[in-house]
MARVOBA-37270 format. One record per atom (N, C-alpha, C): residue number from 1; residue in one letter; chain; atom name; x, y, z. Coordinates in Angstrom, 2 decimals, m for minus. Layout:
     n   res   chain   atom        px        py        pz
   NUM     A       A     CA         X         Y         Z
...
//
This chain:
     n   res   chain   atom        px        py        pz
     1     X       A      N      0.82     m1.19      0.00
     1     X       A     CA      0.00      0.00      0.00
     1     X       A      C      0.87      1.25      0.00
     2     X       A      N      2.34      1.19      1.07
     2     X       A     CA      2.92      2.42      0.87
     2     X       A      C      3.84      2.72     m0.78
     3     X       A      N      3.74      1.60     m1.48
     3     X       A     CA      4.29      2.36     m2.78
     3     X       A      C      3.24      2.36     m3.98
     4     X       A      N      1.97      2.49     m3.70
     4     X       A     CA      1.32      2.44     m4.17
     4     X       A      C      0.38      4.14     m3.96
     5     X       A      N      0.91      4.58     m3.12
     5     X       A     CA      0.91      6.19     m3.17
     5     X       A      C     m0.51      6.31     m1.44
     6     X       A      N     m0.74      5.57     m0.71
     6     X       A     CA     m1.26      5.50      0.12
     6     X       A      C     m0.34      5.59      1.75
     7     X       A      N      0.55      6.25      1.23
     7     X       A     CA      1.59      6.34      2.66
     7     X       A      C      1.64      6.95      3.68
     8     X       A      N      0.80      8.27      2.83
     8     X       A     CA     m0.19      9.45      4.50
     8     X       A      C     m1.13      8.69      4.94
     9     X       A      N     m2.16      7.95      4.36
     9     X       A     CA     m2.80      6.90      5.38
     9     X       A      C     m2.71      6.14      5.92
    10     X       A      N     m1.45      5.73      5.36
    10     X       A     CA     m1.03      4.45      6.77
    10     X       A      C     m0.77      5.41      7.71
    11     X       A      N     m0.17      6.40      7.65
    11     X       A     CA      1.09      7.07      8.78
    11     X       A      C     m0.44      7.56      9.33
    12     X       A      N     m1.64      7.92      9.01
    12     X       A     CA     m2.70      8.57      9.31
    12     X       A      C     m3.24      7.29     10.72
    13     X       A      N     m3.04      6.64     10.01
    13     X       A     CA     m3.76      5.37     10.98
    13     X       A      C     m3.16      4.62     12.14
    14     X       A      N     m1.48      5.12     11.59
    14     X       A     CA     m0.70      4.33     12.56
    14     X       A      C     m0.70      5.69     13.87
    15     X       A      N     m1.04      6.44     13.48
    15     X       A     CA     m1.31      8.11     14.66
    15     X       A      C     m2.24      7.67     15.69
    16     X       A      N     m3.36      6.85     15.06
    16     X       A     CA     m4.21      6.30     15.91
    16     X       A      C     m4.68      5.07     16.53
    17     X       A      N     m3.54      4.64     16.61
    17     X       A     CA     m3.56      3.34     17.45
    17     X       A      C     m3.46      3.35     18.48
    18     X       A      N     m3.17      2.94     19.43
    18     X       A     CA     m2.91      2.49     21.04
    18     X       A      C     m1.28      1.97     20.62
    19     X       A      N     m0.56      2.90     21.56
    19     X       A     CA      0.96      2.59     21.62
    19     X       A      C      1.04      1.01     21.40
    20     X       A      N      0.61      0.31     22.17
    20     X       A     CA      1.45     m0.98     23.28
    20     X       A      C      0.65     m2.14     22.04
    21     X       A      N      0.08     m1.81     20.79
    21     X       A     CA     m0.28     m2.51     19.66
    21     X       A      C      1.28     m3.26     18.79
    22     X       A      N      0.85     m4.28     18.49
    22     X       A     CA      1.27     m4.72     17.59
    22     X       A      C      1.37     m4.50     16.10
    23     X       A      N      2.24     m4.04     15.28
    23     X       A     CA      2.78     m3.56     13.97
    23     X       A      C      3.20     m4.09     13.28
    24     X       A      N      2.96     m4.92     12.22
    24     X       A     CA      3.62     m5.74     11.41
    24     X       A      C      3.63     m5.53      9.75
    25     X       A      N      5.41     m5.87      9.48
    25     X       A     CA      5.20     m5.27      7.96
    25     X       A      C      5.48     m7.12      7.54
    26     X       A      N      4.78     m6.98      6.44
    26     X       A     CA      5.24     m8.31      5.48
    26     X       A      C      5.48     m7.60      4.22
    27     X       A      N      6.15     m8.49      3.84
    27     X       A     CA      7.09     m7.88      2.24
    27     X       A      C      7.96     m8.88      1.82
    28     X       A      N      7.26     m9.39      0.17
    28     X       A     CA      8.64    m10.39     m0.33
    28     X       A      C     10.11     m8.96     m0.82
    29     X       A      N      9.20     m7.91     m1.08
    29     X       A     CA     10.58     m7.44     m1.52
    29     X       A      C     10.55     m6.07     m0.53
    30     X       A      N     11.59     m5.16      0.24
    30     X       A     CA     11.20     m4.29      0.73
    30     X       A      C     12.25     m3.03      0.20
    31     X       A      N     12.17     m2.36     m0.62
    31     X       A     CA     12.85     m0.76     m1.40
    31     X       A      C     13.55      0.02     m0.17
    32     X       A      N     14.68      0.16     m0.62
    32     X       A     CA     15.43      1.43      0.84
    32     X       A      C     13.63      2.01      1.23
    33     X       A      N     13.41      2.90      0.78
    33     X       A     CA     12.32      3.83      0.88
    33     X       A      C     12.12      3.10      2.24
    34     X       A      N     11.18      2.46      2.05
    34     X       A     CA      9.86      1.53      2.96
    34     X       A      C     11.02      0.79      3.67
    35     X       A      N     11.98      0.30      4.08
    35     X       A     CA     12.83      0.31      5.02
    35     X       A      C     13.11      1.36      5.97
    36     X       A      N     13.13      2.49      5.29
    36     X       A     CA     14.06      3.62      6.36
    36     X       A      C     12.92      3.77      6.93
    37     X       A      N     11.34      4.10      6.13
    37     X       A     CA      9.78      4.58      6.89
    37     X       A      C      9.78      3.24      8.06
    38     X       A      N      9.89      2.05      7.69
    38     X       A     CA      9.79      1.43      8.75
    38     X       A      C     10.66      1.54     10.07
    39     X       A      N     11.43      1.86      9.73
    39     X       A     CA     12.57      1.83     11.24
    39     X       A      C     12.34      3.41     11.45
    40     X       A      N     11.51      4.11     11.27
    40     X       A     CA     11.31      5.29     11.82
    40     X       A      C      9.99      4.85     12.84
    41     X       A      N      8.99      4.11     12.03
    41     X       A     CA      7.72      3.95     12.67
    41     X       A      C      7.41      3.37     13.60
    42     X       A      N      8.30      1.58     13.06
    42     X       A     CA      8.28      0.22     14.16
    42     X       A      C      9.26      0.55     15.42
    43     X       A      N      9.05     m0.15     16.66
    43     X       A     CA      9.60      0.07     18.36
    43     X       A      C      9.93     m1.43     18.19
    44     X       A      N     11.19     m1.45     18.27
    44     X       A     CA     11.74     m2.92     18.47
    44     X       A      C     11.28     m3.59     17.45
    45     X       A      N     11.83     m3.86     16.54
    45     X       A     CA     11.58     m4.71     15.23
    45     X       A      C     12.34     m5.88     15.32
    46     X       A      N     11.52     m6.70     14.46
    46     X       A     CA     11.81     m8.07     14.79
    46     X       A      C     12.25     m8.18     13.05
    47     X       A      N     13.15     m8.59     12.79
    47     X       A     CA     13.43     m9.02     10.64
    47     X       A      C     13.31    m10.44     10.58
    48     X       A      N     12.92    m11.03     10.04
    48     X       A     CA     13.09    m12.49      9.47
    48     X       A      C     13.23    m12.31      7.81
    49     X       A      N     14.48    m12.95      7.13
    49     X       A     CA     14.52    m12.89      6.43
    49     X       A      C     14.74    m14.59      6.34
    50     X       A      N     14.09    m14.95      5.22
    50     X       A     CA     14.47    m16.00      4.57
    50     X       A      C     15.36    m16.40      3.39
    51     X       A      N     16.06    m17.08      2.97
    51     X       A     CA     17.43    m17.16      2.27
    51     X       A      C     18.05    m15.60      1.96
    52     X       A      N     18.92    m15.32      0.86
    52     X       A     CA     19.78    m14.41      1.08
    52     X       A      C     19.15    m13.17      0.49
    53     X       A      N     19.99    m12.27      1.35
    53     X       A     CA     19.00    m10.58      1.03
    53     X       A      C     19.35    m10.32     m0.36
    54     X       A      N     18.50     m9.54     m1.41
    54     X       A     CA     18.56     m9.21     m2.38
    54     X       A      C     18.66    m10.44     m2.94
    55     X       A      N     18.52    m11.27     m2.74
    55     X       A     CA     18.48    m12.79     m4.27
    55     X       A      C     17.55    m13.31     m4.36
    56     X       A      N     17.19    m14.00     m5.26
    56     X       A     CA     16.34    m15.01     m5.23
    56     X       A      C     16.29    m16.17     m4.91
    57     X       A      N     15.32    m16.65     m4.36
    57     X       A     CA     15.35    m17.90     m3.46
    57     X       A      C     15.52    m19.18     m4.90
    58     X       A      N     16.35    m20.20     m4.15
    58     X       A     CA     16.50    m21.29     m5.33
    58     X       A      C     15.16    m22.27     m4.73
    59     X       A      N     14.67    m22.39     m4.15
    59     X       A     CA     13.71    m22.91     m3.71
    59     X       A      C     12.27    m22.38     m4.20
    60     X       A      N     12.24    m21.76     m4.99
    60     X       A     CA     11.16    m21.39     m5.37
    60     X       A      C     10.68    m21.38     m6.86
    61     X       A      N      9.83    m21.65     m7.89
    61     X       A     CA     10.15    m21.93     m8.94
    61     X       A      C      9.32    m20.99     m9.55
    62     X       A      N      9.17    m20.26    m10.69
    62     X       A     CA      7.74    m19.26    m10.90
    62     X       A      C      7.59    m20.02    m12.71
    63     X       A      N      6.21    m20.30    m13.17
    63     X       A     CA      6.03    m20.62    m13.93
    63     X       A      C      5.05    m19.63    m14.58
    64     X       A      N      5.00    m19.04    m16.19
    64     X       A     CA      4.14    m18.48    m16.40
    64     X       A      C      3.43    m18.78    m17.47
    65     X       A      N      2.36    m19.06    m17.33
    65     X       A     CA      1.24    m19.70    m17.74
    65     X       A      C     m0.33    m18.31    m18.49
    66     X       A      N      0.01    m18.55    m19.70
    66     X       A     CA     m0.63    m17.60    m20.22
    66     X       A      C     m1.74    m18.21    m20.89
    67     X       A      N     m3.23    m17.76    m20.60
    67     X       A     CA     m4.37    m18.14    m20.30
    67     X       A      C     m5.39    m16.86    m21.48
    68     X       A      N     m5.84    m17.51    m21.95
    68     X       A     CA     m6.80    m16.45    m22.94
    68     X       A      C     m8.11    m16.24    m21.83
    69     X       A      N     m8.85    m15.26    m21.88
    69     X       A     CA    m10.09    m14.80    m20.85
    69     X       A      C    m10.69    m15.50    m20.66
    70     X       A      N    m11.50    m15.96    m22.04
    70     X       A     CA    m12.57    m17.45    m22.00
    70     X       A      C    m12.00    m18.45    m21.18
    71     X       A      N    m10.73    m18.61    m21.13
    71     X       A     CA    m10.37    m19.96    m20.08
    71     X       A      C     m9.69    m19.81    m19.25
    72     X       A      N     m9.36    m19.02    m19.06
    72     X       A     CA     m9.22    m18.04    m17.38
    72     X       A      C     m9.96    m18.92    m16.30
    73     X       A      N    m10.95    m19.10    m16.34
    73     X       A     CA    m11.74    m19.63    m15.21
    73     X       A      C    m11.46    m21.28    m14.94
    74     X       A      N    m11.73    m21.96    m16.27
    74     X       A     CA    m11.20    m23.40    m16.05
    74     X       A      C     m9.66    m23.60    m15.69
    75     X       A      N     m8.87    m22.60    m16.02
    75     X       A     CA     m7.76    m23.30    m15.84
    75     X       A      C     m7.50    m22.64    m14.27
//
């Protein structure tokens, strides 16, 4: 949502929470940008990253499968 041009409303919403809430970002990919906003926003951050930063996971395979409209639905 924040690079999608909705970033005063998060920050709008995160104004109105209750401190002692829980905050959580998920992200397969996360841009300096939305890094630095996060470590301004989040109190004690927790990172889990899974295999190596900036690469792609070899464990993962992406296939792309191109589908005409009419059969969009069956397939």
């Amino acid at each position: 949502m924040l690079k999608m041009g909705f970033q005063q409303q998060v920050l709008d919403i995160l104004e109105n929470i209750p401190n002692d809430c829980q905050t959580i970002l998920v992200s397969a990919t996360i841009p300096t940008s939305i890094e630095q906003l996060a470590s301004q926003l989040l109190h004690n951050p927790v990172r889990i990253i899974t295999g190596e930063k900036n690469l792609p996971c070899a464990n993962v395979r992406q296939i792309i499968l191109w589908v005409e409209d009419p059969a969009k639905k069956k397939k």
